[in-house]
C-alpha positions as CSV (number, residue, x, y, z in Angstrom):
1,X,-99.1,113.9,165.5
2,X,-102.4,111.5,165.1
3,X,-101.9,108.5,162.8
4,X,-104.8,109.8,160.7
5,X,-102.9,113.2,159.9
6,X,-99.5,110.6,159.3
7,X,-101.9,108.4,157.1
8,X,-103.5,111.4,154.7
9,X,-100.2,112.9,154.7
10,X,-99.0,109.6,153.2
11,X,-101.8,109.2,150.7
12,X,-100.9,112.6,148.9
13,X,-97.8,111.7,148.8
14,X,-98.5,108.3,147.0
15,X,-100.3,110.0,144.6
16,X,-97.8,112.8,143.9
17,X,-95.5,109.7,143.1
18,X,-98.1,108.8,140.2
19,X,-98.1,111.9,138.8
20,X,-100.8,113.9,140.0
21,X,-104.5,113.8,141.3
22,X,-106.6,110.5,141.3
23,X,-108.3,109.9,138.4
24,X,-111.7,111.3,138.2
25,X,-114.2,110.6,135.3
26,X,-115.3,113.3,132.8
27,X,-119.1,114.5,132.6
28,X,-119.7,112.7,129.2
29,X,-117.6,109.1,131.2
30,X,-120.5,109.5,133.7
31,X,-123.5,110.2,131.3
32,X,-122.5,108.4,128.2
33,X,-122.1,105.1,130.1
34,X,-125.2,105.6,131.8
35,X,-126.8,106.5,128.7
36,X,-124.8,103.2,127.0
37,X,-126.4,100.8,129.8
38,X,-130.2,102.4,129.7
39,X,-130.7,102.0,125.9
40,X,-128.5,98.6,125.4
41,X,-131.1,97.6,128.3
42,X,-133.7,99.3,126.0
43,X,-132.9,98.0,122.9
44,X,-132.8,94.3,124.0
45,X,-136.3,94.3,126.2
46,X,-138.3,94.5,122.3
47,X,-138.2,91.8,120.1
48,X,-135.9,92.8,117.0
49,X,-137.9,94.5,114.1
50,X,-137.5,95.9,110.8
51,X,-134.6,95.0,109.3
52,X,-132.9,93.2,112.0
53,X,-134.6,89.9,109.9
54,X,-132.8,91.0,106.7
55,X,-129.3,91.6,109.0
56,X,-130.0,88.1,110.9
57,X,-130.3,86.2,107.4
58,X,-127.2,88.1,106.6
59,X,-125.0,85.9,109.4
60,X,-126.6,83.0,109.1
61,X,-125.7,83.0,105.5
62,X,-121.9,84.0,106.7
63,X,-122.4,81.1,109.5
64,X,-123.2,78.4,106.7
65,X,-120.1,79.7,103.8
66,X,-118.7,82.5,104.7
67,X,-116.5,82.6,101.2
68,X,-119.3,82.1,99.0
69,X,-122.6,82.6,100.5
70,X,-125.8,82.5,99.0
71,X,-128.1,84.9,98.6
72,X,-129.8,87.0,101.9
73,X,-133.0,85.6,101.7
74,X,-133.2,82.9,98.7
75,X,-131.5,80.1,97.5
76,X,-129.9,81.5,94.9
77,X,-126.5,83.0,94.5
78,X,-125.3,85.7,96.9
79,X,-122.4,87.1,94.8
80,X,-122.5,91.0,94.7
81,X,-124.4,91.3,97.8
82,X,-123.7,94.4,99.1
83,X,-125.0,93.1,102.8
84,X,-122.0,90.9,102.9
85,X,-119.8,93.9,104.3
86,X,-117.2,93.9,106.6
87,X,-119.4,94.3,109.0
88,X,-121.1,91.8,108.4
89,X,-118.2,88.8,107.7
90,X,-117.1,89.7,111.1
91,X,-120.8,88.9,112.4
92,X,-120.2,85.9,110.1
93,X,-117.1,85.0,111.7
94,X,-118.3,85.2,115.5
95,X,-121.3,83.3,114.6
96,X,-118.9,80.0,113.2
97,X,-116.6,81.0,116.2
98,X,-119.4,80.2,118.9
99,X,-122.2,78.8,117.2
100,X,-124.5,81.8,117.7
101,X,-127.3,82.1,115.8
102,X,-128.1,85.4,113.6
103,X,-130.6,86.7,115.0
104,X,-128.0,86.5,118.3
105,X,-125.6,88.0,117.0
106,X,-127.8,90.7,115.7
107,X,-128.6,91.2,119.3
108,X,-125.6,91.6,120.7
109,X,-124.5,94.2,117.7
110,X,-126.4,96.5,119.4
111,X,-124.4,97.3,122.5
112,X,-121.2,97.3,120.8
113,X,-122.6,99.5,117.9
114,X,-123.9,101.9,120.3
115,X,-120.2,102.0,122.2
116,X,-118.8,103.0,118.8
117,X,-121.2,105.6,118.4
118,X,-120.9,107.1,121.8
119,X,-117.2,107.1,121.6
120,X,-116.9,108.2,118.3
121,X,-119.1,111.5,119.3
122,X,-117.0,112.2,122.4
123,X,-114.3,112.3,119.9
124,X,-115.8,114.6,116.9
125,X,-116.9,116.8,120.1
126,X,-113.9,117.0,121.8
127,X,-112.1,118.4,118.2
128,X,-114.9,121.2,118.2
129,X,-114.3,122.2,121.3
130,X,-111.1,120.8,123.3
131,X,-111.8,123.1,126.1
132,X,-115.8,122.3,127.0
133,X,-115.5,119.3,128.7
134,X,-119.9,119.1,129.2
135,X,-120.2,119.5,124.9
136,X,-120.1,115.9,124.8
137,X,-123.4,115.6,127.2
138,X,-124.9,118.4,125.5
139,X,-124.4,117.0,122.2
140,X,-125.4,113.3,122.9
141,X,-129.0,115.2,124.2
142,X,-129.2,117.2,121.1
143,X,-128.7,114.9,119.4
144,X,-131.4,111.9,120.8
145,X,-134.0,114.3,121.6
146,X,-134.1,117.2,119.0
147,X,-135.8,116.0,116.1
148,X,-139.8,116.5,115.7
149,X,-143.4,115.0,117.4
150,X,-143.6,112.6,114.7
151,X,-141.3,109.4,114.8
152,X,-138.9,109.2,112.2
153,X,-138.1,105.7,112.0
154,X,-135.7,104.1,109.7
155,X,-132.0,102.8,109.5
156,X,-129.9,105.4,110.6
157,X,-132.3,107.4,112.5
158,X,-130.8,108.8,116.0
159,X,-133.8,109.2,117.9
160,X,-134.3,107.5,121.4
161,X,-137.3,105.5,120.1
162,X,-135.8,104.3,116.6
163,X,-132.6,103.4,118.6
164,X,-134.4,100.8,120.4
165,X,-135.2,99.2,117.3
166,X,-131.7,100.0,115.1
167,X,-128.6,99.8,117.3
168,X,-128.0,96.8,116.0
169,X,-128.1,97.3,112.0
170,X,-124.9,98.2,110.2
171,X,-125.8,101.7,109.8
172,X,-125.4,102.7,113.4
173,X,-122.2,101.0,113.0
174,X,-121.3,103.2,110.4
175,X,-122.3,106.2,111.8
176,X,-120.0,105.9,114.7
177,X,-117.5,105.2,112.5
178,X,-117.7,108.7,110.6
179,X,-117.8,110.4,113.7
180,X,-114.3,109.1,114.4
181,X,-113.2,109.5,110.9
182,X,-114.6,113.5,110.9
183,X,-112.9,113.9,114.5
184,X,-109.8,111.8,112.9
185,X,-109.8,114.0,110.0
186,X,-110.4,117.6,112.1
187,X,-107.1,116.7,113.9
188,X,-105.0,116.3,110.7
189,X,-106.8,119.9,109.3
190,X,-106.0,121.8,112.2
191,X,-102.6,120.1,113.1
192,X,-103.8,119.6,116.8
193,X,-104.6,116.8,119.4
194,X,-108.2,116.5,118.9
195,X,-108.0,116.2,122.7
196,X,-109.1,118.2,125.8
197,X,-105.4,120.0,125.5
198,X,-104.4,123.2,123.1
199,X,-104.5,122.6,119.4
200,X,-101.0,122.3,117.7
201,X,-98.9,121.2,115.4
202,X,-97.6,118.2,115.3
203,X,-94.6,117.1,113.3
204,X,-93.9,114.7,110.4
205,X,-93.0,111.6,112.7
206,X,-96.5,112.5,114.9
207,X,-100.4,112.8,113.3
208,X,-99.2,114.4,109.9
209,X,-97.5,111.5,109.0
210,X,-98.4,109.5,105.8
211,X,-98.9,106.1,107.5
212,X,-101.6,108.2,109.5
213,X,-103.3,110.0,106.2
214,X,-103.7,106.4,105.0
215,X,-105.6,105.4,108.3
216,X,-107.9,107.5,107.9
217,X,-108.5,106.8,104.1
218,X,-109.1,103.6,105.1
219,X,-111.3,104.6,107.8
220,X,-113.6,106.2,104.9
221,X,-113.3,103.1,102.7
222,X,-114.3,101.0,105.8
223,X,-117.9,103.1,105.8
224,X,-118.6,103.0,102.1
225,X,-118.5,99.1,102.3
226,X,-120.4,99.0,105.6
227,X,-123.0,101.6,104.5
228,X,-123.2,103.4,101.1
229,X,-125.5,105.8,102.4
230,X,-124.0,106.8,105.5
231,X,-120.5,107.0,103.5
232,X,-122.3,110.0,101.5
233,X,-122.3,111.7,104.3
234,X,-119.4,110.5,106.2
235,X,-117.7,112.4,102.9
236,X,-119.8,115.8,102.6
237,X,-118.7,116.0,106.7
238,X,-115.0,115.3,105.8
239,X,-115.0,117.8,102.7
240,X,-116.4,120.5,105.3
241,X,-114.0,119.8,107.8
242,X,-110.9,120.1,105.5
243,X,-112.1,122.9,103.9
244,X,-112.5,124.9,107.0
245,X,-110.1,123.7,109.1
246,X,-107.2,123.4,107.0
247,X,-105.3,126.4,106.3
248,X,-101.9,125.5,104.6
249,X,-102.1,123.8,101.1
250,X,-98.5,123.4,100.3
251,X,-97.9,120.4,98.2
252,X,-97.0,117.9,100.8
253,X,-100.5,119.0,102.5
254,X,-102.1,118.0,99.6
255,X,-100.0,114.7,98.5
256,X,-101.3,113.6,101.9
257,X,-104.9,114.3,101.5
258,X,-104.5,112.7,98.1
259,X,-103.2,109.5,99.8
260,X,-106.5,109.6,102.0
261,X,-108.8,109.6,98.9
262,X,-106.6,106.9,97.0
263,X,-106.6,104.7,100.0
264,X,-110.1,105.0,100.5
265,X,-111.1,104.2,97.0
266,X,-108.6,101.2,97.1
267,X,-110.2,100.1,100.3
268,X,-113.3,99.6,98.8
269,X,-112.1,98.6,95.4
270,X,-110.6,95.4,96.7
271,X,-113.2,94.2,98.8
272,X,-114.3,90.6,97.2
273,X,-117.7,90.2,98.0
274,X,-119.6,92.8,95.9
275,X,-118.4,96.0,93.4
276,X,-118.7,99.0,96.1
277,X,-118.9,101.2,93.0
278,X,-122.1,99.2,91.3
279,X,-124.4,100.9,92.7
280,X,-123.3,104.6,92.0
281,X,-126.6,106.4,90.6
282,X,-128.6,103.0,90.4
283,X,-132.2,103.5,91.8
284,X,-132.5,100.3,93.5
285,X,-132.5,101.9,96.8
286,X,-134.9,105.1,96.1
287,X,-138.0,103.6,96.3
288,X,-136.9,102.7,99.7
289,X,-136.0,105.7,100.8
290,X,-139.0,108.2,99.2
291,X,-141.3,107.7,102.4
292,X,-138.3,109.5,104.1
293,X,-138.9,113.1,102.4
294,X,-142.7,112.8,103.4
295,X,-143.8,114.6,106.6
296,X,-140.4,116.2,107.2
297,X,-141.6,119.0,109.4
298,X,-143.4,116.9,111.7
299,X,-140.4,114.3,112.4
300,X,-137.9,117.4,111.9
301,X,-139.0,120.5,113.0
302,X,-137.4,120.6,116.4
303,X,-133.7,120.2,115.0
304,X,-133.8,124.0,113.7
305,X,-133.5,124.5,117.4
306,X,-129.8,124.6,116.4
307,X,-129.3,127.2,113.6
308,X,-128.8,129.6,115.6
309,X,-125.9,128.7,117.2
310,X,-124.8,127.4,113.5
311,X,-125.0,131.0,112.4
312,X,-123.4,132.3,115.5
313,X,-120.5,129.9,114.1
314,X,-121.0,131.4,110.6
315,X,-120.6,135.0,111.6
316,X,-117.5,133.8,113.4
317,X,-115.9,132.3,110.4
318,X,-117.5,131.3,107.1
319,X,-115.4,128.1,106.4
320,X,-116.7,126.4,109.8
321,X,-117.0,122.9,109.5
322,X,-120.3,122.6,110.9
323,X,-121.7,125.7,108.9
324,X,-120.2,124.0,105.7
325,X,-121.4,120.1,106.6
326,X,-124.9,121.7,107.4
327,X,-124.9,123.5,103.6
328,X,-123.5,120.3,101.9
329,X,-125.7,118.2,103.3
330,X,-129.2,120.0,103.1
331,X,-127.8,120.4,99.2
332,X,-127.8,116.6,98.8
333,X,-131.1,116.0,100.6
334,X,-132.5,118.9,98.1
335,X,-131.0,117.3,95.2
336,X,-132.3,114.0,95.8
337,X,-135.7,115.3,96.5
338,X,-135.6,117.6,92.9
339,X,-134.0,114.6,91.0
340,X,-136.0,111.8,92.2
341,X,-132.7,110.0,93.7
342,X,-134.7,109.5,96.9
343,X,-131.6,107.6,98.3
344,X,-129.7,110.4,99.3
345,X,-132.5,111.3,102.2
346,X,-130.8,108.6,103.8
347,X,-128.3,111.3,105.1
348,X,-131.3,113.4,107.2
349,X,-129.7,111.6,110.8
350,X,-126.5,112.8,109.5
351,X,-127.8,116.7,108.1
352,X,-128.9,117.5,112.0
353,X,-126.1,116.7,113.6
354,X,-124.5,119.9,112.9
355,X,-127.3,122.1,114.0
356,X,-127.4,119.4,117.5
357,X,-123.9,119.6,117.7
358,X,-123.1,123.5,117.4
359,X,-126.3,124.2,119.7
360,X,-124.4,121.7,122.3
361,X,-121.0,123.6,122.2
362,X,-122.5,127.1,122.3
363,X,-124.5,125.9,125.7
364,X,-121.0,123.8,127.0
365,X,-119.3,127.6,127.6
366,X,-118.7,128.6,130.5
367,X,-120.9,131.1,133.2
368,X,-121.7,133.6,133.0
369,X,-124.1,133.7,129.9
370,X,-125.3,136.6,128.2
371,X,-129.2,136.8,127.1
372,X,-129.5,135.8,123.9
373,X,-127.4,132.3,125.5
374,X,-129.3,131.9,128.0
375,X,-132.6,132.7,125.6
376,X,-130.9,129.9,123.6
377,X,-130.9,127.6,126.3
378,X,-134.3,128.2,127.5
379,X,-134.9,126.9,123.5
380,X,-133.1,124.2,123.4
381,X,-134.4,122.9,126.9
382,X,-137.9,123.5,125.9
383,X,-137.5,121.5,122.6
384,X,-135.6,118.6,124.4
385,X,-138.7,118.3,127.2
386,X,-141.3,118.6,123.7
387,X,-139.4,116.1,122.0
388,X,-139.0,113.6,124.8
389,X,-142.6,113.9,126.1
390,X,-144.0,113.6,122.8
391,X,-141.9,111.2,121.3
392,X,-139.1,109.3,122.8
393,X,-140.1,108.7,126.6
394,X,-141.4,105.8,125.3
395,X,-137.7,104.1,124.6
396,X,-137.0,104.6,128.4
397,X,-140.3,104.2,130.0
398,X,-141.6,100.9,129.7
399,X,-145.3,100.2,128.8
400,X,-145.9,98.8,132.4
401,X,-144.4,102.1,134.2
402,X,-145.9,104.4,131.6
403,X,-148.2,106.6,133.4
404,X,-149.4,109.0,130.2
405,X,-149.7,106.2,127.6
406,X,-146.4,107.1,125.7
407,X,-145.5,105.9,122.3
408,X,-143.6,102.9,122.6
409,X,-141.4,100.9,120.4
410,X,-143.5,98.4,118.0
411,X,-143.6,94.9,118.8
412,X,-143.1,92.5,116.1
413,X,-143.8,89.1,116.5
414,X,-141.5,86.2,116.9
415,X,-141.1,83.3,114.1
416,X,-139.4,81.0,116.3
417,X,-142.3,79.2,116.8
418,X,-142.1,78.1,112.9
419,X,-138.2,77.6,112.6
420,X,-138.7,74.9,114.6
421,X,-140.3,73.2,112.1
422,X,-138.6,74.5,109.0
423,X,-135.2,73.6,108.5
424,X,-132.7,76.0,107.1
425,X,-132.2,76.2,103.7
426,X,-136.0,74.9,102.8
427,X,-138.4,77.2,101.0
428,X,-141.0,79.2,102.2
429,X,-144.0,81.4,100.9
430,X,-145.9,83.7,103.4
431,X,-148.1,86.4,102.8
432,X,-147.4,88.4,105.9
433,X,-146.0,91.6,106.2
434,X,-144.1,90.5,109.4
435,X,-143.5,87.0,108.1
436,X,-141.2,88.0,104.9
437,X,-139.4,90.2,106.9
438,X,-138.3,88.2,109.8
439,X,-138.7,84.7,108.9
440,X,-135.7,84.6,107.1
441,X,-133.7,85.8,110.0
442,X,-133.9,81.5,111.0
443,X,-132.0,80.7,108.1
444,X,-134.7,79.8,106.3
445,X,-135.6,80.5,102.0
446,X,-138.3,82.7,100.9
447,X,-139.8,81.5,97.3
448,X,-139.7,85.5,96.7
449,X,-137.4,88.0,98.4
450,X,-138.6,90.9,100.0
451,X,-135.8,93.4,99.4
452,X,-134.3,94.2,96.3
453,X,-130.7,93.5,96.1
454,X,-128.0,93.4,93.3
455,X,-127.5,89.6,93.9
456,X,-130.5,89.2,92.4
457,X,-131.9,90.6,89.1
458,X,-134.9,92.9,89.9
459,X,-137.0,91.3,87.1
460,X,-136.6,87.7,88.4
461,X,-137.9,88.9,91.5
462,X,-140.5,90.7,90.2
463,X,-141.2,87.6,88.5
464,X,-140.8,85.5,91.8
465,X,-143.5,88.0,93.6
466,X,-146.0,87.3,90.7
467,X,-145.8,83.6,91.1
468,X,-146.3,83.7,94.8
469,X,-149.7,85.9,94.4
470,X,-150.6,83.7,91.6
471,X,-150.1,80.8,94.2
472,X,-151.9,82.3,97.1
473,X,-155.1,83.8,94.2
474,X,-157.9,82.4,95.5
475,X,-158.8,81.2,92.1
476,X,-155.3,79.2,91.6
477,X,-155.5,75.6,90.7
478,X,-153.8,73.3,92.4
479,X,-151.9,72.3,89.0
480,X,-150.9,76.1,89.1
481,X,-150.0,76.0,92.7
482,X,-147.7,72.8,92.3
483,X,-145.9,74.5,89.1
484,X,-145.0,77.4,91.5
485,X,-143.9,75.1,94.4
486,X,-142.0,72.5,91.8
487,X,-140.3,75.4,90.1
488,X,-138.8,77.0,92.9
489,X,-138.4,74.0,95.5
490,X,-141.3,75.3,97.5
491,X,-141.6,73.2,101.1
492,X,-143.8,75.1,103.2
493,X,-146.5,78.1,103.7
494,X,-146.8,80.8,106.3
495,X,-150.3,82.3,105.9
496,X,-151.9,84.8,107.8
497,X,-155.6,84.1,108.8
498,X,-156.9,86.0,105.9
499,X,-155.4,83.6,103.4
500,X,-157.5,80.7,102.4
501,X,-155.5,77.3,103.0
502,X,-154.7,74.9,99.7
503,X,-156.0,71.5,100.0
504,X,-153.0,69.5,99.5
505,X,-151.3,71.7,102.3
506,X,-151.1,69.9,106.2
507,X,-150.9,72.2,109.2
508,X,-148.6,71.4,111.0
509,X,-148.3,74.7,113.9
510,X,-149.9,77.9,114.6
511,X,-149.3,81.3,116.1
512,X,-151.8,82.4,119.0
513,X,-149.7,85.9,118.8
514,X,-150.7,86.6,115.0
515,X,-153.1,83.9,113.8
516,X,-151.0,82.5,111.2
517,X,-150.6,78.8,109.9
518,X,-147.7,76.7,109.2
519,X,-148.2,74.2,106.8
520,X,-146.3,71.6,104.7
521,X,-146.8,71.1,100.6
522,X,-144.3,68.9,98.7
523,X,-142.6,71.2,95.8
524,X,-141.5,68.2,94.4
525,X,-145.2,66.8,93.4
526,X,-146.2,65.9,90.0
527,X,-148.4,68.4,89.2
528,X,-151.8,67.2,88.4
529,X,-155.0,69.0,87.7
């Protein structure tokens, strides 16, 4: 007998010793990290945007107290804040750990947020169907491409273009996070694995246990701190899922579903830095969110791809999950569209993922398909190719390579050039919509806040934004402009070339990517006329 033969022969029978064949990765192992190294590559080769300045501030805030920090973007005082999450502490906490900036950390969110997400997704999917080992893929397509020809970009959006600008802002966070609580939760309902095995029950000392009921309470509470808005969702999806997937409600069911809800609540509840419960049917955050309910068929309209295969699932059994999170949530978005609540549009990432996510498990069974699947796929290929041409090429395809002139991710200038100058803590007034948005990301304090937040009493900021246009009026005297910069500690002025240049104010830089000026004033001047 050759040595080769004696050598295989020895090989399988190593292996039998382990316990079975090698180990061989699953589709969505393959394509999720692939898809986890293209956009973490993506989402670092644009400068930050958006609200990454807000989320920067956030740390270095954290970075300089991380008990009692100020507030985001002013010197004033940060208590009730709810940006200082615990999400964010833990930014906070690396940043003192290594002396990381915040707009660093910020950028290094973003990978670690999307490996949450991605996880949490094979998870959920996996509970919907243990047995369809490509739903995972499926879904994580679905769900990136199928959403209109208009760009839909704000926090929480799951889009391949707005990913390359949000992966690293809490709410992505979040969302993974409720994909592991729902896929958490599904498990408990239907008394299963969750995993690629046959669902079944699982004793006392196993999943049903208390300790385990808690955990995922907790889990809950963890995303209303993070995210309020996600956390909407995150409990509409959990509602849906226990009422369709659990089917004995004997007492001991529901004293543990009860210890969910009690731990979540006291989860939240005893978080120091802010009152998770402050905010319940406030308006602060509406005004935010109203632009999200304009031009929903155009950033939307590919999504209904899916309902379909939702009502394929509904015919099947009313109480699905997905059929019942799809209901829920296009009530909310309804109800905050008819009430004026505009916040709860927030959810609209979160509404299509049950159309996405039921159109990837119906095209994840197995050959051969009848007509009306393979009809369904045609659909559902078709609107991925519309969607990615039209839309979200531009994430993967940089400007350079981009032979059709794609839309690509916008490109928001850098203030480093001017935190060089400023040192953190002094004030700042700019007049740029750029400017106020990022510059604060360095640490630095704006005269007027951009963003509402609780921290601060809306009318004092209201009353801060009148005092910087009365500042930058061209008819201001300089008495009037030292009264502003006396009264709150004013040292320096970012002004975009439009803005005429007081005459007690020395230049000191410039941008040649935007125009604008840095120059120093003295907010501590006697004012004089």
């Amino acid at each position: 007998m050759s040595a080769d033969v004696l050598l295989r022969r020895a090989v399988r029978g190593a292996t039998a010793l382990r316990g079975g064949a090698p180990w061989r990765p699953t589709p969505y192992q393959v394509f999720g990290g692939l898809f986890w190294l293209v956009m973490s590559l993506a989402y670092w080769r644009v400068p930050l945007c958006c609200d990454a300045g807000q989320h920067a501030a956030v740390v270095e805030r954290l970075r300089a107290s991380l008990l009692h920090p100020l507030h985001p973007t002013a010197d004033l005082p940060g208590a009730g804040s709810p940006y200082y999450s615990p999400y964010a502490v833990a930014q906070g906490i690396l940043a003192r750990l290594t002396d990381l900036g915040g707009w660093a950390v910020v950028r290094l969110a973003g990978p670690l947020n999307l490996l949450v997400l991605l996880t949490g997704l094979a998870r959920f999917v996996r509970v919907l169907a243990p047995r369809r080992p490509w739903a995972p893929v499926l879904a994580l397509f679905a769900m990136t491409l199928l959403w209109g020809t208009e760009s839909a970009w704000w926090s929480g959006s799951l889009g391949l273009l707005p990913m390359t600008g949000n992966l690293g802002d809490p709410s992505t966070f979040a969302i993974g996070l409720t994909f592991w609580a729902w896929a958490l939760t599904g498990t408990r309902a239907r008394g299963g694995s969750g995993g690629g095995g046959p669902v079944r029950y699982v004793g006392p000392s196993g999943l049903r246990s208390f300790s385990g009921y808690a955990g995922v309470g907790a889990l809950y509470g963890l995303i209303l701190l993070v995210h309020p808005v996600t956390a909407l969702g995150a409990v509409l999806g959990a509602v849906a899922v226990v009422a369709g997937w659990q089917r004995r409600w004997q007492a001991a069911v529901l004293g543990r579903w009860a210890l969910a809800g009690v731990t979540a609540l006291l989860v939240a509840y005893s978080w120091p830095y802010f009152d998770a419960f402050s905010e319940i049917g406030a308006r602060g955050l509406d005004a935010t969110h109203e632009r999200l309910y304009e031009g929903m068929p155009g950033h939307f309209w590919l999504a209904p791809a899916g309902v379909p295969a939702l009502w394929l699932r509904a015919r099947r059994s009313a109480r699905d999950p997905l059929v019942l999170m799809f209901a829920l949530d296009c009530a909310a978005v309804a109800y905050g569209w008819v009430s004026g609540h505009y916040a709860f549009g927030g959810i609209l990432g979160l509404t299509l993922v049950a159309p996405q996510f039921a159109l990837a498990v119906e095209l994840a069974a197995a050959r051969p398909w009848p007509v009306w699947r393979r009809g369904l796929g045609a659909v559902a290929a078709a609107g991925a190719c519309v969607g990615f041409l039209t839309v979200q090429a531009g994430a993967v395809v940089p400007r350079s390579l981009d032979p059709v002139g794609f839309e690509q991710p916008p490109r928001w200038p850098t203030y480093a050039w001017a935190a060089r100058y400023i040192r953190p803590g002094e004030a700042v007034i700019a007049d740029g919509y750029y400017a106020v948005r990022l510059i604060a990301g360095h640490g630095v304090d704006l005269a007027a806040p951009a963003l509402p937040d609780p921290a601060l009493d809306e009318g004092e900021r209201q009353r801060r934004l009148a005092a910087v246009r009365t500042y930058l009026a061209p008819s201001s005297t300089r008495a009037e402009r030292t009264a502003v910069a006396q009264r709150y500690h004013v040292r320096w002025l970012l002004l975009t070339p439009r803005q005429r240049m007081p005459e007690e104010a020395v230049v000191v830089a410039w941008s040649r990517e935007t125009g604008e000026v840095l120059a120093r004033v003295d907010g501590s001047a006697r004012a004089t006329r």
